[in-house]
ZABAMI-541172 format. One record per residue: residue in one letter; residue number from 1; x, y, z of N, C-alpha, C, O in turn. Coordinates in steps of 0.1 Angstrom, whole numbers, plus 5000, padded with zeros to 4 digits. Example, Ala and Ser with C-alpha at 12.3 -4.5 7.8 and 13.67 -1.06 7.14 Angstrom:
% ZABAMI-541172
<rest=A, nr=1, n_x=5132, n_y=4943, n_z=5078, ca_x=5123, ca_y=4955, ca_z=5078, c_x=5132, c_y=4967, c_z=5078, o_x=5142, o_y=4967, o_z=5085>
<rest=S, nr=2, n_x=5128, n_y=4978, n_z=5071, ca_x=5137, ca_y=4989, ca_z=5071, c_x=5129, c_y=5000, c_z=5079, o_x=5134, o_y=5011, o_z=5080>
***
This chain:
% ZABAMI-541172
<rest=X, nr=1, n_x=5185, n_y=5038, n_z=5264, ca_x=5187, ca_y=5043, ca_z=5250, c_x=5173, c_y=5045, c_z=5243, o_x=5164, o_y=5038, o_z=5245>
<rest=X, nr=2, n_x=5173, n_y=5057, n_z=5235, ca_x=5158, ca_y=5057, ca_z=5228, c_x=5159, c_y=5052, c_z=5213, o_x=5170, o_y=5055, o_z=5206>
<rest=X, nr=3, n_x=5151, n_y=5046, n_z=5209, ca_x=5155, ca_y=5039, ca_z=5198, c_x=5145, c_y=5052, c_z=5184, o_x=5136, o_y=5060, o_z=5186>
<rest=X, nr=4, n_x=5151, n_y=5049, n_z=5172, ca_x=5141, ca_y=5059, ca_z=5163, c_x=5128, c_y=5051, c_z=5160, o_x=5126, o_y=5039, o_z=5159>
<rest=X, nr=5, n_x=5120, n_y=5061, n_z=5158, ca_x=5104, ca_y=5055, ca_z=5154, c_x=5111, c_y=5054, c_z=5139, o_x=5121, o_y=5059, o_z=5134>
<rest=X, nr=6, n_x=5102, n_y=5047, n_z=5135, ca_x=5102, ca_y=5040, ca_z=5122, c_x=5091, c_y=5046, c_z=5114, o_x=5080, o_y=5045, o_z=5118>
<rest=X, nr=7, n_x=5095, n_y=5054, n_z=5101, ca_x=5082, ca_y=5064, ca_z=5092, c_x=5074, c_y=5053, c_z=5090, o_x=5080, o_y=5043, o_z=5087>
<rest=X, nr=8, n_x=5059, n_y=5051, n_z=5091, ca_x=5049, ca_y=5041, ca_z=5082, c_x=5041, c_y=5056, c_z=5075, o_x=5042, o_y=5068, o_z=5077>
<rest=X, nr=9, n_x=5035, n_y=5049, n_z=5066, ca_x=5019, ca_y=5050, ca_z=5053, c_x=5010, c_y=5044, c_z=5060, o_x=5009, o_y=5034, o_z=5067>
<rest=X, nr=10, n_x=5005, n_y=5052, n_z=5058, ca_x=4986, ca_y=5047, ca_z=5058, c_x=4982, c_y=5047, c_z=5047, o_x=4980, o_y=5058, o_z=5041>
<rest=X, nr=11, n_x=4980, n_y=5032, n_z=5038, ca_x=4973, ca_y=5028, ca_z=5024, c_x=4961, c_y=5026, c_z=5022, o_x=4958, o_y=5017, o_z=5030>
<rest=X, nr=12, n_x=4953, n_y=5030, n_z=5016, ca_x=4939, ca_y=5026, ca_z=5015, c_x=4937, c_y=5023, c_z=5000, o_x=4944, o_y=5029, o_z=4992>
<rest=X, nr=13, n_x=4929, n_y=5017, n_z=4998, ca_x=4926, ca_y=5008, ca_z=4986, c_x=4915, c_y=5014, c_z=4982, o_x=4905, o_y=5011, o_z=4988>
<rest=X, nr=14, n_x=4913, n_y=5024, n_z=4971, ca_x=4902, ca_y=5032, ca_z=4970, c_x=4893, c_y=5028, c_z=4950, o_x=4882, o_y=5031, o_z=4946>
<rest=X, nr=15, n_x=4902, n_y=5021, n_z=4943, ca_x=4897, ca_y=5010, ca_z=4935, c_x=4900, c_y=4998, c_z=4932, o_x=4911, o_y=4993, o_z=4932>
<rest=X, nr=16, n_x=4889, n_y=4993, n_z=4929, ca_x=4893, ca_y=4975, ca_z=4928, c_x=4903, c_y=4967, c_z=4918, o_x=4905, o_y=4971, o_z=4907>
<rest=X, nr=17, n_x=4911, n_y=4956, n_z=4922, ca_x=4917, ca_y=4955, ca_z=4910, c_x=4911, c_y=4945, c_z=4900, o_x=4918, o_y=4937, o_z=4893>
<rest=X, nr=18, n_x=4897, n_y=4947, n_z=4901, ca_x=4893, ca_y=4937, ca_z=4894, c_x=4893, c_y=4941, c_z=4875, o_x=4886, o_y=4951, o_z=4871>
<rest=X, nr=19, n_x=4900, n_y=4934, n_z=4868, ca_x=4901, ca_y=4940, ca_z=4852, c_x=4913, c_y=4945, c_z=4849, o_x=4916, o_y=4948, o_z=4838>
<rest=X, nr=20, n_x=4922, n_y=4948, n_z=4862, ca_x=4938, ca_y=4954, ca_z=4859, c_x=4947, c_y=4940, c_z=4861, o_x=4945, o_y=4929, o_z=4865>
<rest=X, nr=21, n_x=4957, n_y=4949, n_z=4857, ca_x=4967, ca_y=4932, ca_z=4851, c_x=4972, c_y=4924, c_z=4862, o_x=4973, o_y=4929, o_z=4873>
<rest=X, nr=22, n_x=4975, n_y=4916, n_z=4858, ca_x=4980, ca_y=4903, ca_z=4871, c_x=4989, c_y=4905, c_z=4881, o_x=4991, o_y=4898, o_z=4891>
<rest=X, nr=23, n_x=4995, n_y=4917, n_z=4879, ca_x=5012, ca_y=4921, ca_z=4883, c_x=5004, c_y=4931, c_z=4896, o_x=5005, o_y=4931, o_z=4909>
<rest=X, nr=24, n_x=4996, n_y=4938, n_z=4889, ca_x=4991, ca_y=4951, ca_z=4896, c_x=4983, c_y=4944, c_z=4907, o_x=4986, o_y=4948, o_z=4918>
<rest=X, nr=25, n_x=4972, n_y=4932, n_z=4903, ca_x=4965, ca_y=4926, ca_z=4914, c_x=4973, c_y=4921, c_z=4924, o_x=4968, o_y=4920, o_z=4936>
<rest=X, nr=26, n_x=4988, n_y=4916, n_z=4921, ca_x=4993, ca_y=4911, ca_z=4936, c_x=4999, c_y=4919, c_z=4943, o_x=5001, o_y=4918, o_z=4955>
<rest=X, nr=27, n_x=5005, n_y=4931, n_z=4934, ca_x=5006, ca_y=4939, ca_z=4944, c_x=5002, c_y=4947, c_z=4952, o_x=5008, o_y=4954, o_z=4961>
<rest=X, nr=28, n_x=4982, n_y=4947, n_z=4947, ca_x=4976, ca_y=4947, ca_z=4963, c_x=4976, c_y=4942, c_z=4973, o_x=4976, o_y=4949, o_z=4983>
<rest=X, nr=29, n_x=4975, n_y=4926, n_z=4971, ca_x=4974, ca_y=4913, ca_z=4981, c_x=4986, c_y=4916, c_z=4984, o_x=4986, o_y=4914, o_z=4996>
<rest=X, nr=30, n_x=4999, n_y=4921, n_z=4980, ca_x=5012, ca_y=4922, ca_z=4990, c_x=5013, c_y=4931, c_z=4999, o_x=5021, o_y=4930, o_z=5008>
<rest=X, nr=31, n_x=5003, n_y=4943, n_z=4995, ca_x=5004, ca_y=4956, ca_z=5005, c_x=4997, c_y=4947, c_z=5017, o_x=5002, o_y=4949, o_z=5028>
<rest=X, nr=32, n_x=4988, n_y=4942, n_z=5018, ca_x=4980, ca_y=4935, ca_z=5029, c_x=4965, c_y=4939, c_z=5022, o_x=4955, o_y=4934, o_z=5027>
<rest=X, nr=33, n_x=4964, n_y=4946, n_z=5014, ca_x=4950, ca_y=4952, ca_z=5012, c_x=4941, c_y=4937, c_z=5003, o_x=4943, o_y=4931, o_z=4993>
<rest=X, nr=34, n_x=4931, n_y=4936, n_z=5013, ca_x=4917, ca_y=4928, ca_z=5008, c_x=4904, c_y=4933, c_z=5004, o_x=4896, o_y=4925, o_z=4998>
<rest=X, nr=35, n_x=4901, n_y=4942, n_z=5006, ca_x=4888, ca_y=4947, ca_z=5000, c_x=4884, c_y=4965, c_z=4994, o_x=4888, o_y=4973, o_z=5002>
<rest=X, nr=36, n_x=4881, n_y=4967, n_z=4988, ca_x=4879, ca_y=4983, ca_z=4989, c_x=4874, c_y=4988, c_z=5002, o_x=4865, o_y=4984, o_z=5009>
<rest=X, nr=37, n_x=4885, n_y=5002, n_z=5004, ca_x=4882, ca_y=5010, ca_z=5017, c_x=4887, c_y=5005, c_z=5023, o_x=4890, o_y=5011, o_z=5033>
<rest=X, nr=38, n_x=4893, n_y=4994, n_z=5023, ca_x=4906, ca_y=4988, ca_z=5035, c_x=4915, c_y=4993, c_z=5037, o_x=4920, o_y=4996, o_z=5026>
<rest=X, nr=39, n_x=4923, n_y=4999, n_z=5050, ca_x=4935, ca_y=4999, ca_z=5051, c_x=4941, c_y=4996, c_z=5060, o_x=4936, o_y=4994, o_z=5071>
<rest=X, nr=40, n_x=4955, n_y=4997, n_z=5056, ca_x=4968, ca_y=4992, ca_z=5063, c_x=4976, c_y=5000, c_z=5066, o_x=4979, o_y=5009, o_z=5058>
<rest=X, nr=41, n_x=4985, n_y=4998, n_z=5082, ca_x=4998, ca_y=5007, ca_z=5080, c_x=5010, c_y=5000, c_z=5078, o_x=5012, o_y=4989, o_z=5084>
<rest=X, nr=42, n_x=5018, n_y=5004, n_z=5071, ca_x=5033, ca_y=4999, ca_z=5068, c_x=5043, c_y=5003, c_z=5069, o_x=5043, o_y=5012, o_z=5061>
<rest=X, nr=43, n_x=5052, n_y=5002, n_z=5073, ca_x=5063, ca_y=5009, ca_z=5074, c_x=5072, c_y=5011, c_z=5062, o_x=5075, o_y=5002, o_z=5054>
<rest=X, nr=44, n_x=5078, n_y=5026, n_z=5062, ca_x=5078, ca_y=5031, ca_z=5048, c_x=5092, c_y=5030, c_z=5045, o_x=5101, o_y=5037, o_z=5050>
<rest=X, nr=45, n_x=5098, n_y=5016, n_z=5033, ca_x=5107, ca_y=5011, ca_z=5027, c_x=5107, c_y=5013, c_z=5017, o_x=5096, o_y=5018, o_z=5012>
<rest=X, nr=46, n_x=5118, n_y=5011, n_z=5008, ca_x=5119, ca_y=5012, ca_z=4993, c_x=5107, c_y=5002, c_z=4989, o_x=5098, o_y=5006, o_z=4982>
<rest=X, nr=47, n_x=5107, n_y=4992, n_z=4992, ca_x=5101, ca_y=4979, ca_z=4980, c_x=5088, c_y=4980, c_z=4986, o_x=5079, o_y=4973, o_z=4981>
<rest=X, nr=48, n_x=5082, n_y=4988, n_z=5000, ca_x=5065, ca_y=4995, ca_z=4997, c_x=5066, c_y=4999, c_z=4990, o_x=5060, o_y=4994, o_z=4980>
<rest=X, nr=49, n_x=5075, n_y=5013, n_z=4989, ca_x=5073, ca_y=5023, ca_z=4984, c_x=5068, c_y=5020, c_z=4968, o_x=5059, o_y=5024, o_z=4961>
<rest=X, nr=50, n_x=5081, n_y=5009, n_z=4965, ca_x=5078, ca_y=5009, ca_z=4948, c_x=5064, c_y=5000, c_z=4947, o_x=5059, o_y=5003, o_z=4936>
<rest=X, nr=51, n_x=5059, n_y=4993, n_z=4952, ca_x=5045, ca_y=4987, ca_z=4949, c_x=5034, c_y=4999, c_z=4950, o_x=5024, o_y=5000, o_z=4943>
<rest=X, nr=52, n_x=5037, n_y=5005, n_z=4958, ca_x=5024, ca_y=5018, ca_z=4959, c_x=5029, c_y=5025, c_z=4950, o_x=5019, o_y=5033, o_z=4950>
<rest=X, nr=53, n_x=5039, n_y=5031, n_z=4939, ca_x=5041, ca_y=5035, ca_z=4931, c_x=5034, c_y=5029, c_z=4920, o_x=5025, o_y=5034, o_z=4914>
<rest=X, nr=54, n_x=5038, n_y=5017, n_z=4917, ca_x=5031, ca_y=5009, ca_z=4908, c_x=5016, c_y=5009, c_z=4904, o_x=5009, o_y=5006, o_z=4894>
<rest=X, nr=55, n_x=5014, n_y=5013, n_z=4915, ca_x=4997, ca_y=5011, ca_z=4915, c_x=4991, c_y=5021, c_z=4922, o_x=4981, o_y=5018, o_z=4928>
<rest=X, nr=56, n_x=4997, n_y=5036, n_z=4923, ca_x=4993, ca_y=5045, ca_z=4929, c_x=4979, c_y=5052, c_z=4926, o_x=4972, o_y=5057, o_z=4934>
<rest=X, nr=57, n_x=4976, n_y=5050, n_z=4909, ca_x=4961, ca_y=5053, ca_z=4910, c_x=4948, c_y=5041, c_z=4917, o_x=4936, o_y=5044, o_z=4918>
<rest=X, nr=58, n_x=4954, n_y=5029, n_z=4922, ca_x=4940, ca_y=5022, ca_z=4929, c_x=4942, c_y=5025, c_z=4946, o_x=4935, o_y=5020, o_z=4954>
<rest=X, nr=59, n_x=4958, n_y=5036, n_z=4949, ca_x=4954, ca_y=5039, ca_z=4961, c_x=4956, c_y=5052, c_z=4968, o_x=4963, o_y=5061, o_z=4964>
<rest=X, nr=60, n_x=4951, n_y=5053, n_z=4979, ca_x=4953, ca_y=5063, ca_z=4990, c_x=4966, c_y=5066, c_z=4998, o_x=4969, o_y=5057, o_z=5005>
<rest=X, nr=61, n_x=4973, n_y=5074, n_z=4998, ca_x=4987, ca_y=5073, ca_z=5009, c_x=4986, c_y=5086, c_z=5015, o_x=4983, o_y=5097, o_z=5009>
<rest=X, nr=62, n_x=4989, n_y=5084, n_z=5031, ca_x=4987, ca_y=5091, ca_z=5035, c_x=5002, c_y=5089, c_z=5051, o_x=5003, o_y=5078, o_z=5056>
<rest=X, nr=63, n_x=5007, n_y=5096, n_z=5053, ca_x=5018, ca_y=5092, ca_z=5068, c_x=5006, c_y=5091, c_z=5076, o_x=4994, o_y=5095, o_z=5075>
<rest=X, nr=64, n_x=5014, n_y=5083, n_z=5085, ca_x=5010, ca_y=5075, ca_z=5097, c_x=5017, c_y=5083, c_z=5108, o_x=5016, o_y=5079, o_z=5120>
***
């Protein structure tokens, strides 16, 4: 049987969250992102989706 590939993002973290509000800083640390210029791939779900909405000006998205 072939099974379906799974859509991911490619996130990159292109500003810091240092001075943005507390809500916004964890939902960096939840995407997996630690530093500027980091990135991550994830597989693309609603509750990514809505954190990278959240905070779509500190990042990069791009399919994977």
């Amino acid at each position: 049987m072939a099974r379906k590939k799974k859509k991911q993002i490619k996130v990159t973290l292109i500003r810091s969250p240092i001075g943005f509000q507390p809500r916004h800083r964890e939902c960096v640390r939840g995407l997996g992102l630690k530093r500027m210029n980091h990135t991550v791939v994830l597989e693309d779900t609603p509750s990514i989706r809505g954190m990278v909405n959240k905070i779509n000006y500190m990042l990069r998205v791009e399919e994977a």
